[in-house]
C-alpha positions in Angstrom: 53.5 -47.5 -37.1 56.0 -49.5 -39.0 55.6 -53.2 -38.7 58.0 -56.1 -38.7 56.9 -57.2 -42.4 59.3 -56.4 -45.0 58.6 -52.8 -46.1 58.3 -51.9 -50.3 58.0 -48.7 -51.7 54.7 -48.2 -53.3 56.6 -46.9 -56.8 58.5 -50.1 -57.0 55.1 -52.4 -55.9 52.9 -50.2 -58.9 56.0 -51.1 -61.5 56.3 -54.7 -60.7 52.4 -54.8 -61.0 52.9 -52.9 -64.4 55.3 -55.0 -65.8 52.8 -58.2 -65.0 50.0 -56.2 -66.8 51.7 -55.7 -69.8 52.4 -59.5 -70.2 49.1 -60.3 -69.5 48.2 -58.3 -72.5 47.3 -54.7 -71.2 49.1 -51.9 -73.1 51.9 -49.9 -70.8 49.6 -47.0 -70.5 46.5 -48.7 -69.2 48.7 -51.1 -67.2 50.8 -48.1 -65.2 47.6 -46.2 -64.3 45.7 -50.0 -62.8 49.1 -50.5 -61.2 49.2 -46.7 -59.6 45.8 -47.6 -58.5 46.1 -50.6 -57.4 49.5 -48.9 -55.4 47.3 -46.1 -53.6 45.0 -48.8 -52.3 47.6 -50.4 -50.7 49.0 -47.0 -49.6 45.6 -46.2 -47.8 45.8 -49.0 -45.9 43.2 -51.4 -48.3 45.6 -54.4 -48.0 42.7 -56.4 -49.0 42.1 -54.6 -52.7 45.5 -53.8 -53.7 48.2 -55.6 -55.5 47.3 -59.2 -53.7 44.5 -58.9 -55.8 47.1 -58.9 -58.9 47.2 -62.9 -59.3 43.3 -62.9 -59.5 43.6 -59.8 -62.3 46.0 -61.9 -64.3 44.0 -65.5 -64.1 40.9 -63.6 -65.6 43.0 -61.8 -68.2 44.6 -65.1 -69.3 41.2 -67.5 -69.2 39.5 -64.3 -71.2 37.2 -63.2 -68.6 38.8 -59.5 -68.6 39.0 -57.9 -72.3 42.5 -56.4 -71.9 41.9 -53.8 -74.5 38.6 -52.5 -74.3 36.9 -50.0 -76.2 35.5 -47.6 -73.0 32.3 -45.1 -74.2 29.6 -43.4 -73.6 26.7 -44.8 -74.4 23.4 -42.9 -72.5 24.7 -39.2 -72.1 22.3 -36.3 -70.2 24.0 -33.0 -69.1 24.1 -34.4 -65.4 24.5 -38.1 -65.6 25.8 -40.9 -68.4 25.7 -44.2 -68.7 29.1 -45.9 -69.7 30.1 -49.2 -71.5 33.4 -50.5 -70.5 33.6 -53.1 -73.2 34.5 -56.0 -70.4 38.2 -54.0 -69.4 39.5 -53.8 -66.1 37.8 -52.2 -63.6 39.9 -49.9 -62.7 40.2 -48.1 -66.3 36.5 -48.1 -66.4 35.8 -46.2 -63.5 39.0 -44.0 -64.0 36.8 -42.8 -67.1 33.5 -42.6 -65.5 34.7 -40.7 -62.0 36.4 -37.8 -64.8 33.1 -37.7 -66.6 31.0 -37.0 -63.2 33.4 -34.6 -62.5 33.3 -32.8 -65.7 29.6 -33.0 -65.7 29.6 -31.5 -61.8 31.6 -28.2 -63.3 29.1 -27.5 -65.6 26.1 -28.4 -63.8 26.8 -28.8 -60.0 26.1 -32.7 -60.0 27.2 -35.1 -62.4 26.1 -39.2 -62.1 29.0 -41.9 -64.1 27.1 -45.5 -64.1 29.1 -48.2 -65.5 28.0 -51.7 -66.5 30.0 -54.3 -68.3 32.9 -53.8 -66.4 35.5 -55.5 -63.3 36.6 -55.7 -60.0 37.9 -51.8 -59.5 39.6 -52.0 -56.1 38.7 -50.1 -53.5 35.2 -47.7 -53.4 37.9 -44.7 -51.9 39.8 -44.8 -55.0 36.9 -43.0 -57.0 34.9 -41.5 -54.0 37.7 -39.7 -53.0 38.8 -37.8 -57.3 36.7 -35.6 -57.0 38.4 -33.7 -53.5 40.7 -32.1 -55.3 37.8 -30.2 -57.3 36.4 -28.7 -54.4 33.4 -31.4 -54.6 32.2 -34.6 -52.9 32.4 -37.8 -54.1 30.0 -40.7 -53.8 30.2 -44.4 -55.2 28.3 -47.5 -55.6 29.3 -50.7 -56.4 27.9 -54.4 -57.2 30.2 -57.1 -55.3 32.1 -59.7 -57.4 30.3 -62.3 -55.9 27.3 -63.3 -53.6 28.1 -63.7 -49.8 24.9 -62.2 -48.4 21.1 -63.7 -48.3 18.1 -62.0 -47.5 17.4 -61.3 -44.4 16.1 -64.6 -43.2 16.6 -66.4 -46.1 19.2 -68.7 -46.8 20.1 -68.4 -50.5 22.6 -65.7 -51.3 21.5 -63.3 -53.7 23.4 -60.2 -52.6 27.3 -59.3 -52.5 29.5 -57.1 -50.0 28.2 -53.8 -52.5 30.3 -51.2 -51.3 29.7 -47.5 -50.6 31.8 -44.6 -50.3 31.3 -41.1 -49.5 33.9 -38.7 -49.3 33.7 -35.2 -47.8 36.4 -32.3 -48.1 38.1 -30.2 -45.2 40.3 -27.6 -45.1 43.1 -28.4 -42.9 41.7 -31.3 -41.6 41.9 -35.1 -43.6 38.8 -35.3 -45.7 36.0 -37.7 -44.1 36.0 -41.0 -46.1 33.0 -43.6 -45.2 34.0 -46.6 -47.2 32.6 -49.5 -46.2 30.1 -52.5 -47.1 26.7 -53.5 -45.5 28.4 -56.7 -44.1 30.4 -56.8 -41.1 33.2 -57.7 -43.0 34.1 -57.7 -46.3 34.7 -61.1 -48.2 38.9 -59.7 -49.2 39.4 -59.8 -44.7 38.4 -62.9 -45.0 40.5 -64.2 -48.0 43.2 -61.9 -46.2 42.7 -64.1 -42.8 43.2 -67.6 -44.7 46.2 -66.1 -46.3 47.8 -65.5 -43.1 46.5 -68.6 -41.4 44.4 -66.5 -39.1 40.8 -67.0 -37.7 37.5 -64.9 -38.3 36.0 -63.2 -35.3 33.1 -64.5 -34.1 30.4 -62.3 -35.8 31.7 -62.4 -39.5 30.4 -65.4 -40.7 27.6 -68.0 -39.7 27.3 -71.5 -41.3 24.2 -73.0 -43.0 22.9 -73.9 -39.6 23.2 -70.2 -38.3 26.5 -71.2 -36.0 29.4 -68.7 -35.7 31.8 -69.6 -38.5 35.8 -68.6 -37.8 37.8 -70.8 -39.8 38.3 -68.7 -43.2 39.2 -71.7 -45.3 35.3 -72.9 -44.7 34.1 -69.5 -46.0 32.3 -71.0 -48.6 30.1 -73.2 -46.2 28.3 -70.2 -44.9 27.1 -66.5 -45.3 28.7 -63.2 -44.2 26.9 -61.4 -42.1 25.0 -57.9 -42.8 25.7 -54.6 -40.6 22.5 -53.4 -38.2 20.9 -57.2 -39.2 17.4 -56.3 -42.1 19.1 -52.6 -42.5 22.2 -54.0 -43.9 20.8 -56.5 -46.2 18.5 -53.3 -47.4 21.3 -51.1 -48.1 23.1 -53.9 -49.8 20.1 -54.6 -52.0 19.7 -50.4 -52.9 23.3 -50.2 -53.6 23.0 -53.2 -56.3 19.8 -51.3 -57.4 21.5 -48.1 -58.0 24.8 -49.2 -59.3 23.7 -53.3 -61.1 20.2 -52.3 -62.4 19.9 -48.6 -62.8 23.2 -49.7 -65.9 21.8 -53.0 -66.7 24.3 -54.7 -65.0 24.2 -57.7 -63.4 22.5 -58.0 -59.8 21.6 -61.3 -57.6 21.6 -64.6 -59.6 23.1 -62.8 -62.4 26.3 -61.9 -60.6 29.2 -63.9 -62.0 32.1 -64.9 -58.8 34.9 -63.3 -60.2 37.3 -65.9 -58.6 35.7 -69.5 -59.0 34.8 -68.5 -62.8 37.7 -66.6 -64.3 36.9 -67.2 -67.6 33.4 -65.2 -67.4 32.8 -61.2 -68.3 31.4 -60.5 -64.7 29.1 -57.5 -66.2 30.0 -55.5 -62.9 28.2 -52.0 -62.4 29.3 -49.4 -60.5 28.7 -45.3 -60.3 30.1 -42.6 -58.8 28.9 -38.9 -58.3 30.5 -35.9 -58.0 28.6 -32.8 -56.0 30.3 -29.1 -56.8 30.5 -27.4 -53.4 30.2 -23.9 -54.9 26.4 -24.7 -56.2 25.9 -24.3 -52.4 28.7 -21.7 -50.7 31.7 -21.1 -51.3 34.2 -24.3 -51.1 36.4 -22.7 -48.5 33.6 -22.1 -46.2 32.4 -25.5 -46.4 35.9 -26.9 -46.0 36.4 -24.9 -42.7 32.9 -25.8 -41.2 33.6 -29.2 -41.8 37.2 -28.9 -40.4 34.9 -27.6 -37.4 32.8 -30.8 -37.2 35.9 -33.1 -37.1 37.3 -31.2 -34.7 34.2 -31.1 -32.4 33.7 -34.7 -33.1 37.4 -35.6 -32.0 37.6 -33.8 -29.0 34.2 -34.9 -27.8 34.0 -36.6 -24.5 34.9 -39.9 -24.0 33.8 -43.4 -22.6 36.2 -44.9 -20.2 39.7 -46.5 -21.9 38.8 -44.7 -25.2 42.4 -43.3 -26.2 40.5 -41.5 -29.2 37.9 -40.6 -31.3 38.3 -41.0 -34.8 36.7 -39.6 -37.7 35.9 -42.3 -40.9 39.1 -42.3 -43.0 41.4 -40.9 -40.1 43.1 -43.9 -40.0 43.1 -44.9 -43.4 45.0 -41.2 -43.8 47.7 -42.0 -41.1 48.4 -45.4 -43.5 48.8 -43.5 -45.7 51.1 -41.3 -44.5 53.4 -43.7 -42.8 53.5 -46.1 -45.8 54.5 -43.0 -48.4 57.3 -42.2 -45.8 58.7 -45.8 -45.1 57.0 -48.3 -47.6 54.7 -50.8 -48.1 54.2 -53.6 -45.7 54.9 -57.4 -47.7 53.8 -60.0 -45.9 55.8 -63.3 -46.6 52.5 -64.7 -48.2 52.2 -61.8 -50.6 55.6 -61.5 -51.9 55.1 -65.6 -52.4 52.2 -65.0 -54.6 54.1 -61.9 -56.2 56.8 -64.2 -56.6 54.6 -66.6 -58.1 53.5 -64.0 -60.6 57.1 -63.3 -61.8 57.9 -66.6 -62.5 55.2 -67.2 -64.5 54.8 -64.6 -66.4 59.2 -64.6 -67.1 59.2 -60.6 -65.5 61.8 -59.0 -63.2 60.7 -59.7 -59.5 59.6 -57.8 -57.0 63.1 -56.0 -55.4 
């Protein structure tokens, strides 16, 4: 699987992102673990929330939109769920704290709930869905978009973002099942990814004001993404904002602040995550090895003509992962540009 794009190891990528943190104002601690996140995504295969989203970190730490040392807490606290603050810091950091919380809460009751408000852009929903594996539990996670893409089905205002869901499941021997998706077709960073690379937007992304098929990326903002399964998408986008923008007073519809046109502006993003102990139910192993029995099943299913495969949700973000810990990163020319960019402007050691 190795492309022809220039390959970086994903220590080196999460240092150079570090180094850029820290003179944006972060201190080295919380600047290594939003790089190593920020890493990972890229790892798994989330070239669309990883470090290209670095320059965009950086322009809302300098204008003031991101507090760059934030005083995280708790400030609603049950025995199963809390409700955190995360003072305007970077995503990342916020849900870092509230995904450890859930999970503390899941050991001692069997389900702990971490809703976050006043907080960032956080990468990819895996990220935090996907913590609480290695407790023997599954993870689920909710997020507000960083911007409006999506109107109401039928309407032609948009009110609702890309809010993104993850759920991931544990298996034995088998790669955990990771669902991490939106309610659109596509989320709005394949589309910034496509103008990047000069590239065009299937038909069935994006439809202009006059309900035409929009391709061309660099028009993005003259129409509306489109939601998954038509009405049901636009539902489960609006009961994802419910759950992780209302539910922590955050901000939801025409209170959601674009994270990219106005960098300047606390964005007041919510998110939560929950974390479900396996051994409330059964033991974890036996889970693990019924589910390794589903995948399996699933897999080796029968198949339509000129399917090669079946594949389970997260297969392929796994086998990403795997070949891009063995033989690097993939930097396309446009990326290392805008890392490039960063360097200069900011007076740190490249990229190597």
């Amino acid at each position: 699987m190795i492309t022809t794009d220039t390959r970086i190891p994903a220590a080196r990528l999460a240092a150079f992102a570090a180094r850029a943190l820290v003179a944006a104002g972060l201190p080295a601690a919380d600047a290594e673990i939003v790089a190593s996140l920020m890493a990972e995504a890229d790892l798994r295969g989330s070239d669309t929330h990883g470090v290209i989203r670095l320059p965009i970190y950086l322009r809302r730490i300098r204008a003031g939109g991101v507090n760059a040392r934030p005083n995280i807490r708790v400030i609603g606290d049950r025995p199963s769920a809390a409700l955190i603050d995360g003072d305007n810091g970077m995503g990342h950091l916020v849900m870092r704290r509230a995904t450890q919380i859930a999970i503390d809460k899941a050991k001692a009751t069997g389900i702990g709930w971490g809703g976050a408000r006043m907080s960032n852009h956080a990468g990819p929903a895996a990220l935090y869905a996907m913590l609480p594996l290695d407790h023997d539990m599954i993870g689920i996670y909710f997020a507000v978009g960083s911007n409006n893409h999506l109107p109401p089905w039928g309407g032609a205002e948009t009110l609702l973002g890309t809010n993104p869901m993850c759920v991931a499941v544990p298996a034995r021997d088998e790669p955990a099942i990771v669902l991490d998706m939106a309610p659109t077709v596509a989320a709005y960073g394949k589309v910034r990814l496509k103008a990047q690379r000069g590239e065009q937007m299937p038909v069935g992304w994006m439809i202009d004001r006059d309900g035409k098929p929009l391709t061309d990326p660099k028009r993005a903002d003259e129409g509306y993404l489109l939601p998954i399964g038509d009405y049901k998408g636009y539902g489960l986008s609006l009961i994802i904002g419910i759950l992780a923008g209302a539910l922590n007073r955050a901000a939801l519809g025409r209170d959601v602040v674009d994270f990219v046109k106005e960098t300047g502006k606390a964005t007041n993003t919510g998110h939560a995550i929950a974390a479900i102990a396996i051994d409330t139910f059964m033991p974890p192993a036996d889970f693990k090895h019924a589910i390794d029995g589903v995948i399996r099943d699933i897999r080796n299913s029968q198949r339509l003509p000129g399917v090669a495969r079946i594949f389970l949700p997260g297969e392929q973000s796994h086998t990403k992962y795997l070949d891009r810990r063995a033989h690097g990163v993939p930097m396309p020319k446009a990326l290392r540009a805008s890392l490039d960019a960063v360097a200069r402007e900011f007076n740190i050691a490249p990229l190597e």
